[in-house]
NURO-124418 format. One record per residue: residue in three letters; z, x, y negated of N, C-alpha, C in turn. Coordinates in steps of 0.02 Angstrom, whole numbers, plus 50000, padded with zeros to 5 digits. Last residue first. Example, Ala and Ser with C-alpha at 12.3 -4.5 7.8 and 13.67 -1.06 7.14 Angstrom:
% NURO-124418
SER503545064250112503575068450053503945064549998/ALA503905066050284503905061550225503905066050165/
END
This chain:
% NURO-124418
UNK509815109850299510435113450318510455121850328/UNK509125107850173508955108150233509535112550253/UNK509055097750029509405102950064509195100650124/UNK507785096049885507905095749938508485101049997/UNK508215088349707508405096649774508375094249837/UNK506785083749628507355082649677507545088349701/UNK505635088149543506385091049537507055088049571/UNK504825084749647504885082749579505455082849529/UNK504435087949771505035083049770505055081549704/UNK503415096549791503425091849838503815088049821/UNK503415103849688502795100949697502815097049735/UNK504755110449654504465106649590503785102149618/UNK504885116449778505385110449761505045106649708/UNK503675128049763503705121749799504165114749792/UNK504215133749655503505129849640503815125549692/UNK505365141749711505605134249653504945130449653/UNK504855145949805505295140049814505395135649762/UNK503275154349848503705154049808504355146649797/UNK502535152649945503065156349959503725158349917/UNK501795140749884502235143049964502635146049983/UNK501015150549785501525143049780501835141149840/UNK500195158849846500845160349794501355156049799/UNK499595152249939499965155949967500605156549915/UNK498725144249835499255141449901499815144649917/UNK498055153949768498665150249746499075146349794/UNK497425158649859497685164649834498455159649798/UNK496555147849905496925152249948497405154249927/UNK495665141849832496415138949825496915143149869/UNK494275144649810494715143749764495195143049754/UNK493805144249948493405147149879493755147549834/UNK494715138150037494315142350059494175147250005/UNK494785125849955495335130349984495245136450022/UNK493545122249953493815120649904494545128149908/UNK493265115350084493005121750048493255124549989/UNK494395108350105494385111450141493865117650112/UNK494075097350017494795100549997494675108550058/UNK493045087449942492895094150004493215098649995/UNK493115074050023493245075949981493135084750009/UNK491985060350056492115065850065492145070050012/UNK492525044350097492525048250033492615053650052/UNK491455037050235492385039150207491975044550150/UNK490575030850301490675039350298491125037650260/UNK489795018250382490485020350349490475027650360/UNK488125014750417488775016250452489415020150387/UNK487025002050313487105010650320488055010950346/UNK486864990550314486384991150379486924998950382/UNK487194984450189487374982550244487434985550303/UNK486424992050110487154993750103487484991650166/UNK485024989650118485404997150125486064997850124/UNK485054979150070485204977950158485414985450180/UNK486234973849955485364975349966485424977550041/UNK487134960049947486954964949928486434966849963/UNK487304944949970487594946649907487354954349896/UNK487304939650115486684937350051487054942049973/UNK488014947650193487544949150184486744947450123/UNK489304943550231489114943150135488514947250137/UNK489504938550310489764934550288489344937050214/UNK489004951150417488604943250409489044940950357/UNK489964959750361489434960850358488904955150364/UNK491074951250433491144955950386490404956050355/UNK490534954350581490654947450531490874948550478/UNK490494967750602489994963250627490154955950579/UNK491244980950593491504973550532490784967950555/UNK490164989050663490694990050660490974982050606/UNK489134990450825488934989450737489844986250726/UNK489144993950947489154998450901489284997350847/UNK489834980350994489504985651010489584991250975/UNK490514973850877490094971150897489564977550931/UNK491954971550822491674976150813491184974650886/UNK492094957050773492414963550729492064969850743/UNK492004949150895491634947950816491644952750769/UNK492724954950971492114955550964491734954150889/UNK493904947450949493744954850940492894959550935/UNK493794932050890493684934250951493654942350924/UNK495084927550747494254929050800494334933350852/UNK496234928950714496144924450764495334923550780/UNK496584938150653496784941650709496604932150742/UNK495744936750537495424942550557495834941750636/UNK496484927450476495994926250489495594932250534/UNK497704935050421497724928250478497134926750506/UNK497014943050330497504947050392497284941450438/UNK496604935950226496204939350274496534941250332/UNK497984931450210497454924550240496714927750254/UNK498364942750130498724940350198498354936050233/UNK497184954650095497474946450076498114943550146/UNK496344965350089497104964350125497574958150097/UNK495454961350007495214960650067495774962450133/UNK495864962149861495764957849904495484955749984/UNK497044968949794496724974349847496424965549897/UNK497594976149638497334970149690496684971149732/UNK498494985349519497934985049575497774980849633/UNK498564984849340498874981449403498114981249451/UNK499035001649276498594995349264498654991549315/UNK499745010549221499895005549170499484999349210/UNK499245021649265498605020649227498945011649185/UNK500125021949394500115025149334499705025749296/UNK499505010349461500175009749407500405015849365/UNK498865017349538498515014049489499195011649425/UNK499735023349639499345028149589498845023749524/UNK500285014549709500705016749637500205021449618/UNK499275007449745499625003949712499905007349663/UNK498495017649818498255014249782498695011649733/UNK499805022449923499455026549882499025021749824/UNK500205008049986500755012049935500315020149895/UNK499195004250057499335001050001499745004149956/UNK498965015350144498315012750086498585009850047/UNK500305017750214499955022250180499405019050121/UNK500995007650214501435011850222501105018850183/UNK500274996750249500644994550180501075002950173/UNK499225002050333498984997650288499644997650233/UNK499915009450455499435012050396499205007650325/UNK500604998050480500955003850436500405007650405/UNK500274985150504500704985250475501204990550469/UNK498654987650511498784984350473499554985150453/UNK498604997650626498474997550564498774995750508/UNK499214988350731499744993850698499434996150641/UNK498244978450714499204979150698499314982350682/UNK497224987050776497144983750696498054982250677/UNK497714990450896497494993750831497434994150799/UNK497784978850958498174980950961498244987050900/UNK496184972550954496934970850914497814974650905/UNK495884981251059495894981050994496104978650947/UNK496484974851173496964981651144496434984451075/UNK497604960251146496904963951155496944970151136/UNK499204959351164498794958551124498194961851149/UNK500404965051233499984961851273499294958651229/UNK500934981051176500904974051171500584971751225/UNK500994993451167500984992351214501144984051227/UNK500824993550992500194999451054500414996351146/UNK502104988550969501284987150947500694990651004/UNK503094998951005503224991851037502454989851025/UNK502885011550960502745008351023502815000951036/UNK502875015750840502105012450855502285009150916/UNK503885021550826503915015850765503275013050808/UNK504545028850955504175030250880504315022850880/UNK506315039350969505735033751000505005033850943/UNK506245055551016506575050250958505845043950952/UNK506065065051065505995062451109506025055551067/UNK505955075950962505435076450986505315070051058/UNK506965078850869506415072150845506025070750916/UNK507705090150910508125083750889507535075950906/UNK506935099650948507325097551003507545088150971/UNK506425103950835506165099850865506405095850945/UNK507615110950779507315103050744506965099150792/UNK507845120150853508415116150867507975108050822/UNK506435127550836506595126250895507125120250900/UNK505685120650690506285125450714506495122350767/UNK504065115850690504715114750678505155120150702/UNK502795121150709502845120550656503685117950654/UNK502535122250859502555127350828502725127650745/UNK502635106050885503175113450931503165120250883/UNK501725101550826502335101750815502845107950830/UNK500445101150843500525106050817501465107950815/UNK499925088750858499955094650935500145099050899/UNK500155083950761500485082150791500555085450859/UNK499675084250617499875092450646500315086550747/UNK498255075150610498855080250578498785085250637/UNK497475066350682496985072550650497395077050596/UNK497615053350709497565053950652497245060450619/UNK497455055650840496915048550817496855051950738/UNK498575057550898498315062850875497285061350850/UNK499295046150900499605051850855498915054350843/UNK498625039351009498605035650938498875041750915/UNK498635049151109498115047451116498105043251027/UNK500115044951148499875053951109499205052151073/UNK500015034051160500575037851121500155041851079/UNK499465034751298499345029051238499535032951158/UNK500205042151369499375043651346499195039151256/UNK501305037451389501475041151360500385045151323/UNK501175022951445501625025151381501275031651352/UNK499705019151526500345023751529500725025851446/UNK498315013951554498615014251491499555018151476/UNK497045021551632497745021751636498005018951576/UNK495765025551641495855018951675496715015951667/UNK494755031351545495265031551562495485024851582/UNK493645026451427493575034451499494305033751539/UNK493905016651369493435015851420493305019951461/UNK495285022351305495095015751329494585015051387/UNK494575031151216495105033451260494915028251315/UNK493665024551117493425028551189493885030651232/UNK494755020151063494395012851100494025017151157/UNK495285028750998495715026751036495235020351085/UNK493975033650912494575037050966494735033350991/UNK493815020450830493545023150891493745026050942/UNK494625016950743494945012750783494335017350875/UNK493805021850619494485022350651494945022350705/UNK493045013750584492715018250629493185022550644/UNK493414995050583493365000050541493375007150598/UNK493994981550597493804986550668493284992050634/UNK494594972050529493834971150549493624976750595/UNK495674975350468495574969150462495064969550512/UNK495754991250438496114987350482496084981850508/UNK494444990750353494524992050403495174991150469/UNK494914981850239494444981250291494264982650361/UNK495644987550154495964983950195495484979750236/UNK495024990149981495534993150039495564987750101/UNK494374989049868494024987649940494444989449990/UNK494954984549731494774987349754494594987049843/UNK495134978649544495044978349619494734983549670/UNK496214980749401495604984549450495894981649515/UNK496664975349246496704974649323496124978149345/UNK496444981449137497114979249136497034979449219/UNK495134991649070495584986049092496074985749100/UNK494835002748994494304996448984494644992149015/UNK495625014449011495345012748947495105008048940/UNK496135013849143496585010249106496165010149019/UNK495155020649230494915015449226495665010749146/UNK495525034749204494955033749163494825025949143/UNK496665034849280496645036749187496225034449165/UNK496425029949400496765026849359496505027149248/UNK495595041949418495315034149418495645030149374/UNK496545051449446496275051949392495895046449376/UNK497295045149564497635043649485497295046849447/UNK496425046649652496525038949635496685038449590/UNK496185060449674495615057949620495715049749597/UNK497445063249718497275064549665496555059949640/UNK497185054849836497845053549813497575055649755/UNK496115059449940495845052749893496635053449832/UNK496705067050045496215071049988496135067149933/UNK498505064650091497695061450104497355064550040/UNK499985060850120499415067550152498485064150132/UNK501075056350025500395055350062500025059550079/UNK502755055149990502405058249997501715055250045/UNK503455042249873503475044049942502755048449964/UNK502855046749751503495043749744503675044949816/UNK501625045349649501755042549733502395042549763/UNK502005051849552501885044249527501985041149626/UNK502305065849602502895061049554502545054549560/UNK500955069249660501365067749697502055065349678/UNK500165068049516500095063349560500725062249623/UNK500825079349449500875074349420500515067249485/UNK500375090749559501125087749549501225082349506/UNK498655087549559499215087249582499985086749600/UNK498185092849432498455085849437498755083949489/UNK497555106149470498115104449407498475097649414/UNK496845102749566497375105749591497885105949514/UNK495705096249501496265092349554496825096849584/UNK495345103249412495625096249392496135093949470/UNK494625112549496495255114749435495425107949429/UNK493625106249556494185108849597494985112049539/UNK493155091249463493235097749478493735100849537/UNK492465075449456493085076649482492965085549496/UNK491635063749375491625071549400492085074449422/UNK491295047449376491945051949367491505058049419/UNK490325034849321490555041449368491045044649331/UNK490265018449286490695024849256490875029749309/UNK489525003749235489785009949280490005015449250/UNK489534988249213489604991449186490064998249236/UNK488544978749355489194980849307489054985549258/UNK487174972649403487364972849336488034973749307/UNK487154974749555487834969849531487774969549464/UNK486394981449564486214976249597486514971449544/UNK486884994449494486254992049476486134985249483/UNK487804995749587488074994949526487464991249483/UNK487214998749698487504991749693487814991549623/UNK486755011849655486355003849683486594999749676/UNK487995019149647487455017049602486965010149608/UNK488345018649774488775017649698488245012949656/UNK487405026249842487345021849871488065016849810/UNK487245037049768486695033749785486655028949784/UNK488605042749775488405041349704487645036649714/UNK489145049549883488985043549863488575038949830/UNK489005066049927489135062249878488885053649899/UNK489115084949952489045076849960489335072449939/UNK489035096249822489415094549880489115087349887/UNK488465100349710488515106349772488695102349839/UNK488835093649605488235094449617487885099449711/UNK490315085849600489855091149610489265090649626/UNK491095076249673491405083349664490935088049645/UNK491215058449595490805063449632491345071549637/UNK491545042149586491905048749582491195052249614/UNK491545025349510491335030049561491815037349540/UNK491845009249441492215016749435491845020249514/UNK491304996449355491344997249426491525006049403/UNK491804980849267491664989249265491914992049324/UNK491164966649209491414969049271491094976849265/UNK491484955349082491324962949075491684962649156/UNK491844938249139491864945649075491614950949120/UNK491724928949214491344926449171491304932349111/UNK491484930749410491734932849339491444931249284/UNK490854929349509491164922349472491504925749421/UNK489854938549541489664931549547490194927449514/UNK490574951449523489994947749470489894940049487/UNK491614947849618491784947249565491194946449527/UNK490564951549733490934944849721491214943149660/UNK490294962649710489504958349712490224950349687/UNK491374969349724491204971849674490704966849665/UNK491774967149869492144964549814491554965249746/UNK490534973949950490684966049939491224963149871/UNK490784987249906490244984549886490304975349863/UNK491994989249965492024990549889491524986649861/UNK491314989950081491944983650084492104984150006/UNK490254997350123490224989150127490684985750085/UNK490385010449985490445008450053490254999350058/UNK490175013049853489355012249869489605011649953/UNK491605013849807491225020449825490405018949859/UNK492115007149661491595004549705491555012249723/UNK493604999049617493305006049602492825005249677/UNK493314988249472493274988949530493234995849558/UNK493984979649345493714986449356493574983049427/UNK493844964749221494124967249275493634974449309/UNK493934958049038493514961649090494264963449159/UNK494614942949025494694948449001494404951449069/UNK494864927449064494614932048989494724934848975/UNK495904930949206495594923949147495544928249113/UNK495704943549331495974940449274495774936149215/UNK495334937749487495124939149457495374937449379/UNK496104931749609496204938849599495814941249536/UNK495344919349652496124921349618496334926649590/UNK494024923449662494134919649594494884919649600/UNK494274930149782494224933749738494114930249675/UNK494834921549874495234924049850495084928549794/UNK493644913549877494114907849848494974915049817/UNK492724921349933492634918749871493254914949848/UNK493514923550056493384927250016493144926549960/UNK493354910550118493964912650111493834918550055/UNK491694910650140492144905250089493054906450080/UNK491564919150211491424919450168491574916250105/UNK492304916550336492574920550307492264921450241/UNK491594904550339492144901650352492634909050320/UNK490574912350417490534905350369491184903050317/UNK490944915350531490864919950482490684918250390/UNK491224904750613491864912850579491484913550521/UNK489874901650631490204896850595490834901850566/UNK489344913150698488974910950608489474905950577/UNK490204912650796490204920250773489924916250689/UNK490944897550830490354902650848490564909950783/UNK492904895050853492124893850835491614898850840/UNK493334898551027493394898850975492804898250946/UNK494584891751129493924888751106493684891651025/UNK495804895751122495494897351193494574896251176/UNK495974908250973496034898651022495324901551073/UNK497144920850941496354919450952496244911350988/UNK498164926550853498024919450898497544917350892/UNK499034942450837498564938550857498294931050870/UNK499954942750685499814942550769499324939350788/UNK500744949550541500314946950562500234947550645/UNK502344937450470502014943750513501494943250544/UNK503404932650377502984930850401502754938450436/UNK505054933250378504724925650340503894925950363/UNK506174939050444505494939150459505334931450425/UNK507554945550397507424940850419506554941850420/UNK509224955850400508444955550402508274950750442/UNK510894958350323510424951250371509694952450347/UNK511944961750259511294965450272510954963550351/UNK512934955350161512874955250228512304958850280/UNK512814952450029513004961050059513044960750151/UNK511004949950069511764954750060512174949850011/UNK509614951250159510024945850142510774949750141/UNK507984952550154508624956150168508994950150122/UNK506444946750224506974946050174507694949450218/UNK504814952750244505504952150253505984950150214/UNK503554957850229503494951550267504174947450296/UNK503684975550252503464969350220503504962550269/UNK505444980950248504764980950280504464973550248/UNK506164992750149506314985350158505614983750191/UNK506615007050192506195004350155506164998450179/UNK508265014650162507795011950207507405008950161/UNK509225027250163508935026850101508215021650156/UNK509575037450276510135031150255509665026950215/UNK508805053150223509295049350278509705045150225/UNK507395053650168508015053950147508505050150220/UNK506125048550185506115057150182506805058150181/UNK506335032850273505985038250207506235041850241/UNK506065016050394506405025450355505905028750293/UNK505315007950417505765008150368506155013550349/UNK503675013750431504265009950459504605010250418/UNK502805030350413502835022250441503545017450449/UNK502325039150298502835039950320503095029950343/UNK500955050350317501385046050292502085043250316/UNK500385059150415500415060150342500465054850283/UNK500755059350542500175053450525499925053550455/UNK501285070350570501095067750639500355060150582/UNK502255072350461502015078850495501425074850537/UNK502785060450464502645061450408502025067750427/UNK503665061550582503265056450579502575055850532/UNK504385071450564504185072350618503565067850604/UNK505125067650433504985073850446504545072950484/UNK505885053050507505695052750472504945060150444/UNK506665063250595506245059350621505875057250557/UNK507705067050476507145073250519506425069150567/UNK507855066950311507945061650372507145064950424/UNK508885076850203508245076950249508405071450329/UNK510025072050098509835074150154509275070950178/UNK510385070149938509885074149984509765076850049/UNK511515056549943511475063849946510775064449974/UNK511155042849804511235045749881511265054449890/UNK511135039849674511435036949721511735039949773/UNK510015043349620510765046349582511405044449625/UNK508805040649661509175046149671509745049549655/UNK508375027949655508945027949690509265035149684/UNK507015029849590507465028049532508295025449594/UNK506145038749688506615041449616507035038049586/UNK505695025749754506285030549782506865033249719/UNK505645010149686505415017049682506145019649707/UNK505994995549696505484997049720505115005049716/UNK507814995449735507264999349664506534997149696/UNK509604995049733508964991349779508524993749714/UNK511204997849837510764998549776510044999149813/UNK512734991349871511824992949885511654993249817/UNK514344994549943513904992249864513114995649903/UNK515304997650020515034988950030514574987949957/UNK514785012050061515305008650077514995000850056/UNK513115010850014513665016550002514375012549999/UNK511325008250068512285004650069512645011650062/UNK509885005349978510345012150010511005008149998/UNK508075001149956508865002049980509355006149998/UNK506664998049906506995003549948507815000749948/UNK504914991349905505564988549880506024995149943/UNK503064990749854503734993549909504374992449860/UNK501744978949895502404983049810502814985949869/UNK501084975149965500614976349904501114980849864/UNK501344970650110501504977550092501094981650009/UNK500714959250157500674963550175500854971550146/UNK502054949150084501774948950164501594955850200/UNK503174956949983502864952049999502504953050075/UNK505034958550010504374961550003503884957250017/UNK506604954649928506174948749984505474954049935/UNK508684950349939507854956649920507264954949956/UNK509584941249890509304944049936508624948649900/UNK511514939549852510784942049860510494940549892/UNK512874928049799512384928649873511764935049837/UNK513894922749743513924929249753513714929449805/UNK513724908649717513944910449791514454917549797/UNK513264906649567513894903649603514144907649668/UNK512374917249584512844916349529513554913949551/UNK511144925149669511534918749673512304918649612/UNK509804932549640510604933249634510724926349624/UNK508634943249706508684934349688509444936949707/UNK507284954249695507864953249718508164946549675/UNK505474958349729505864955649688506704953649733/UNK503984964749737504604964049783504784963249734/UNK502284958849776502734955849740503404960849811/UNK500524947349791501194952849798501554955749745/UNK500024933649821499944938749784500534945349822/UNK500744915349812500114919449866500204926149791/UNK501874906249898501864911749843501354915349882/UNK502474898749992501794894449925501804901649890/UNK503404902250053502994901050087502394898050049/UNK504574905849983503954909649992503344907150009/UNK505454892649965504814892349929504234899649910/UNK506144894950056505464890250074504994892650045/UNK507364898750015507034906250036506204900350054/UNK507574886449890507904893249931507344895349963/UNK506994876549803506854875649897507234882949932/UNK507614878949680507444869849709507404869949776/UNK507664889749652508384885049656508334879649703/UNK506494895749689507214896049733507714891749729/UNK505924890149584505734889349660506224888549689/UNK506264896849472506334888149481506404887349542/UNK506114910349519507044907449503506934900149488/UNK504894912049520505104911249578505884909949563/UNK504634907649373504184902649405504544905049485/UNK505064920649334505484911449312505274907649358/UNK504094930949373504714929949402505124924249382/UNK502904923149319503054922949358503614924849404/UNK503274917249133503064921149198503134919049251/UNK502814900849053503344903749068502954909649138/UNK502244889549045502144895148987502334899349022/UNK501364874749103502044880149130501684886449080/UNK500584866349089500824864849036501374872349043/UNK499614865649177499104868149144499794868649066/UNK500264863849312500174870349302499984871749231/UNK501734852449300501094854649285500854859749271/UNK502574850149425502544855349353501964856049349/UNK503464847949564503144843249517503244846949435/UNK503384859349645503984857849608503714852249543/UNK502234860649700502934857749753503234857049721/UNK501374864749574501204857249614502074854649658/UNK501824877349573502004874649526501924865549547/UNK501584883149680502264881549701502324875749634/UNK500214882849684500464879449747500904879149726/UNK499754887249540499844880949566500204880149639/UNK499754901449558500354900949544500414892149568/UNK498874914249650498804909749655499684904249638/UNK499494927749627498784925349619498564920949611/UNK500914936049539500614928949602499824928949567/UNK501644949349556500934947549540500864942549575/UNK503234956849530502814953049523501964948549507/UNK504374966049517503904967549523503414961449569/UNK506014959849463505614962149524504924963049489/UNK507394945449486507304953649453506534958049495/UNK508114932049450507804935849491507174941849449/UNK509674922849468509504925949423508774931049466/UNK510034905149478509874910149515509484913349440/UNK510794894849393511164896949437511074904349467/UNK510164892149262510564895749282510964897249345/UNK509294880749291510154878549276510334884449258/UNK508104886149300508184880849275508904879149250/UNK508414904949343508044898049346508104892049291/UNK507874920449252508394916049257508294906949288/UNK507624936349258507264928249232507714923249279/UNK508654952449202508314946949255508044939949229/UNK508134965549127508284958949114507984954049167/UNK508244984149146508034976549161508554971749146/UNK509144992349178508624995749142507924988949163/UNK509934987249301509874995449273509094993749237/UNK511154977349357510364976849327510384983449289/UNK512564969149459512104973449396511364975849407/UNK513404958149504512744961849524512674962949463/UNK514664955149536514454959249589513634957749589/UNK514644946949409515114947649437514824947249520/UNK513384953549301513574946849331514024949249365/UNK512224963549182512824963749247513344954849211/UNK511364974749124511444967749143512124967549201/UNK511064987949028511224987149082511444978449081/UNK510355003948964510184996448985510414994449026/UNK510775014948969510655012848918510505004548908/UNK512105019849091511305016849083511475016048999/UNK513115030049212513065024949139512225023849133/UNK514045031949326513445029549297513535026049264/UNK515455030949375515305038449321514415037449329/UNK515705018449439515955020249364515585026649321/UNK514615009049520514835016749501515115016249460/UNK515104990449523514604998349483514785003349506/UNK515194984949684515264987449635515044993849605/UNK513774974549722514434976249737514494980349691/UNK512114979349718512524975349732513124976049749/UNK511084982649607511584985249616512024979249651/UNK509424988449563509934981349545510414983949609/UNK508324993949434508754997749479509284989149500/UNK506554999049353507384993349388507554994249430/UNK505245000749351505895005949340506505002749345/UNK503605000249426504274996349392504845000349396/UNK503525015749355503425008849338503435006149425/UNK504225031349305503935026749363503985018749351/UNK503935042749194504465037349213504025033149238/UNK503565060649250503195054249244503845046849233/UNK504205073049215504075070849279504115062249244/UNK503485086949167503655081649136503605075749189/UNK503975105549253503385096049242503645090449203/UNK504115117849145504485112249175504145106049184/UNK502915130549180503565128749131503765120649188/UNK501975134049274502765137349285503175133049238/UNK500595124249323500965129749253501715130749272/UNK499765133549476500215130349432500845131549374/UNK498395142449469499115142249480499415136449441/
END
């Protein structure tokens, strides 16, 4: 059971609040900045060269020379962070100088003179940035919790529907009506609330494209060049390796050009249940890291649960959520940065993408509405379940309410490509990146996810589809590119996903407390919202 006294509900990193138009009066802060129509909650903005532009944010460049080179600055002499290093930028090239900023990053930029904002997420969705207009003032956080003093608790029902259907929550809506999530690859522009597209990933395969060894050539050398960016100067880096391809490859890559301590993190559930740990291990062996299993209990993960669903901030349906932030704990004793293998499978045609590809070949129809259903129920929620899980008048409301997938799913793009998109630009920044990210930030520690590189993205949607998934055999170039780096057992063996075994688990041990905690209201408000009040009319 969960302990009854009061959760100590976690303070969420990055914790800045920036405020456009006027303060609230009956909010007060302990920390507060403020310019004539923009205030700063619990932060100090970095300031450019003149002063003109002030910029506030959650910040990781990987690669800092490109902008430092456009702005004639020598990289080896610049002291100064990286939110200064984007208030030089801006002054000198305005919204351009995204276009040299490699890493991720949401950050908000105040114009002094103009009384201009803007709020700008990076490409693929590494940091989330939120919003909410209340008459002509915004308020802007990269965490839900830290808007909640803002907005009323109302339940945003499509939003509900969506969440129920993929067990996340895609597009720019949240759990909250009004309260939007700034989409990656965008700049908002206030108080005028102008969305702009600075980049997005799409297909452009050339009519002539190079051979499958030369791609793949070509992806190998993109991947070494991003993982010496991603890797921190003199001081060890983690990896959390599950013994899959795509954990594997980072983890071989960083030994090769890392010059400190590389500590690779596994998980098991037991001696009882299936496991990894074989195929962990090996390459931990291969790779000479320094390793560290994690035992993960069924008591550990149902105690750590409400402390994980506070650090996630926007709710995740997925078994991996708890054991990410016990990873965290363990991995924040030996580093600062952990890499990790996310973003492959969207990139490369990952065993995901099957369902919907066998739909494809038994079915001659692509019809709106097959397509649809056919991606919902890909995911394996409640989405045939709806009718019976909403209140007759709720589901009347959501049930025709356009989705977020269609325009992508009925593209003219290859229709495996078509999959990897929508992957890529909601499962990827909506779900993998926003569970990893903030569950590693609560370990204090910064998570870089190199194989969702944006210049992997670009590169992945201009090979031939084939190259991706090659008959049966799944990341086909993927797998040639870094086949010289690990043992052929790693290469050769098909993707099984981290089996967590919540389902026996709940069976043997979690019944009795489910039910309690279900039926009981205050547990539940305390487990799903974190002492938010949720009202449902």
């Amino acid at each position: 059971m969960f302990n009854r006294k009061k959760i100590d509900i976690p303070r969420l990193q990055p914790s800045w609040r920036a405020i456009i138009g006027e303060f609230p009066p009956n909010q007060s802060s302990q920390s507060l900045w403020h310019c004539q129509g923009f205030s700063l909650v619990e932060g100090v903005p970095k300031l450019s060269k003149n002063k003109r532009f002030a910029v506030v944010g959650d910040v990781s460049l990987s690669n800092t020379d490109l902008l430092l080179k456009r702005l004639a600055i020598n990289p080896s002499r610049w002291q100064e962070d990286h939110q200064t290093l984007i208030a030089w930028g801006w002054e000198e090239l305005g919204k351009d100088c995204l276009h040299y900023l490699r890493g991720i990053f949401s950050f908000v930029v105040w114009d002094t003179h103009e009384k201009q904002g803007w709020a700008i997420r990076d490409r693929v969705g590494g940091r989330t940035l939120y919003y909410y207009q209340q008459d002509s003032t915004f308020y802007i956080s990269p965490r839900l919790k830290n808007l909640s003093p803002y907005f009323k608790k109302n339940l945003d029902l499509i939003a509900l529907r969506d969440y129920l259907c993929t067990g996340f929550i895609p597009g720019k809506r949240t759990l909250w009506q009004g309260v939007k999530e700034l989409r990656p690859g965008t700049i908002l522009s206030l108080p005028q609330e102008k969305i702009e597209t600075y980049w997005t990933p799409q297909e452009n395969i050339s009519q002539s494209p190079l051979s499958f060894d030369k791609s793949s050539e070509i992806l190998r050398e993109l991947l070494e060049t991003i993982i010496q960016e991603y890797l921190p100067p003199q001081e060890p880096v983690g990896v959390y390796l599950s013994g899959g391809l795509d954990s594997s490859c980072v983890t071989a890559l960083a030994k090769q050009f890392h010059q400190e301590t590389v500590h690779t993190y596994s998980i098991h559930f037991g001696e009882d249940y299936p496991n990894e740990l074989e195929f962990s291990s090996l390459v931990a062996a291969h790779c000479q890291t320094k390793h560290h299993i994690l035992a993960i209990s069924p008591q550990e993960m149902w105690e750590n649960l409400p402390i994980t669903m506070a650090n996630l901030d926007s709710p995740i349906g997925d078994p991996l959520t708890v054991p990410n932030y016990l990873l965290a704990q363990l991995a924040k004793q030996d580093v600062k940065v952990i890499l990790n293998g996310e973003g492959s499978d969207p990139c490369f045609g990952g065993p995901k993408n099957q369902p919907m590809l066998l739909h494809s070949l038994y079915h001659n129809s692509e019809q709106k509405i097959d397509l649809l259903s056919s991606y919902l129920t890909s995911f394996k929620k409640c989405f045939l379940d709806l009718p019976n899980l909403l209140n007759p008048d709720i589901f009347k409301q959501v049930k025709d309410a356009p989705s977020v997938f269609e325009a992508d799913l009925l593209s003219s793009a290859d229709y495996l490509n078509r999959l990897m998109l929508l992957n890529i630009k909601f499962k990827g920044s909506d779900h993998i990146l926003n569970k990893v990210n903030n569950l590693t930030l609560s370990g204090l520690l910064e998570g870089r996810s190199p194989l969702f590189d944006s210049r992997v993205v670009d590169f992945s949607l201009s090979i031939p589809p084939h190259y991706k998934l090659s008959g049966a055999r799944e990341k086909a170039i993927l797998k040639q590119a870094v086949s010289h780096l690990l043992p052929q057992e790693i290469i050769d063996r098909p993707k099984s996903g981290m089996m967590v075994p919540v389902h026996f688990w709940f069976r043997k041990f979690w019944t009795r407390k489910a039910k309690s905690l279900l039926l009981d209201k205050k547990q539940l408000l305390l487990l799903i919202l974190s002492e938010i009040q949720l009202k449902i009319g």
